[in-house]
C-alpha positions in Angstrom: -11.8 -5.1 12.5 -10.0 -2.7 10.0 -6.4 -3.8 9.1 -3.3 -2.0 7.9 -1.3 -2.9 4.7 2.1 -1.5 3.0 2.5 -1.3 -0.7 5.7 -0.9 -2.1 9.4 -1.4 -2.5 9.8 -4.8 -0.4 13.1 -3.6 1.3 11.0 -0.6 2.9 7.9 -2.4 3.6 8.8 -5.9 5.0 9.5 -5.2 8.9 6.3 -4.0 9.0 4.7 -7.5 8.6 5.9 -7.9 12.9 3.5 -5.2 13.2 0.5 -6.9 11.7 0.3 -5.0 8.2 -0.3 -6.8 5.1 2.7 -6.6 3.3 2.3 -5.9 -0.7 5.7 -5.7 -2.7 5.9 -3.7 -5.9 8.5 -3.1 -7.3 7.1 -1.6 -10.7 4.0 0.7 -11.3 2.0 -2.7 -12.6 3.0 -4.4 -9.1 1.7 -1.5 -7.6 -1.3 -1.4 -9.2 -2.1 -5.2 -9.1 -1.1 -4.7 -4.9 -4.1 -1.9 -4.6 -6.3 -4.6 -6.7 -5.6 -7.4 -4.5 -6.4 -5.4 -1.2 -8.9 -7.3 1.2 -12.1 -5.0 2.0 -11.6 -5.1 5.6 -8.2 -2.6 4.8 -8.7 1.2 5.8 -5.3 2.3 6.1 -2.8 1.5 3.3 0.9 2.8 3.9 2.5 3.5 0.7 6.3 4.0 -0.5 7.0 7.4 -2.3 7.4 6.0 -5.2 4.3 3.4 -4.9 2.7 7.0 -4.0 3.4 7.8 -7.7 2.8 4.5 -8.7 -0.9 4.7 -7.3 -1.7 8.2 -8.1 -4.4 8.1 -9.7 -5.9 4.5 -7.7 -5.4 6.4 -4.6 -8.1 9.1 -5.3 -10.9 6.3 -6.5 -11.4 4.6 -3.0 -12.1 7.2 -0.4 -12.8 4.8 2.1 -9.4 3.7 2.7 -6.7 6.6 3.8 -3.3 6.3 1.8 -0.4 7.6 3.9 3.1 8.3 2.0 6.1 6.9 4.1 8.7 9.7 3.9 11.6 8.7 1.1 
């Protein structure tokens, strides 16, 4: 079963953890990043903070078989 996870700005991110998500924190670009590295394979849908959106840029576009949706700011 495909699972949900959050990357970004812990504040924003950790009442989704009620919901079942995997909850990343990053509070830096490099957190960022090493959150997108640690994802399990089983992830398809990874909600992102804006700026984890800029963050990720570029790791966003390499993995087409996971869908990155921005949270509005």
């Amino acid at each position: 079963m495909a699972r949900v996870a959050m990357i970004g700005e812990e504040p924003r991110i950790r009442g989704f953890r009620v919901a079942g998500a995997i909850i990343c924190p990053a509070a830096d670009p490099a957190g960022a990043r090493q959150a997108w590295r640690s994802l399990p394979a089983d992830v398809a849908v990874v909600v992102v903070t804006a700026a984890a959106a800029a963050w990720l840029s570029v790791e966003l576009a390499r993995r087409p078989e996971v869908l990155p949706v921005v949270m509005p700011s």
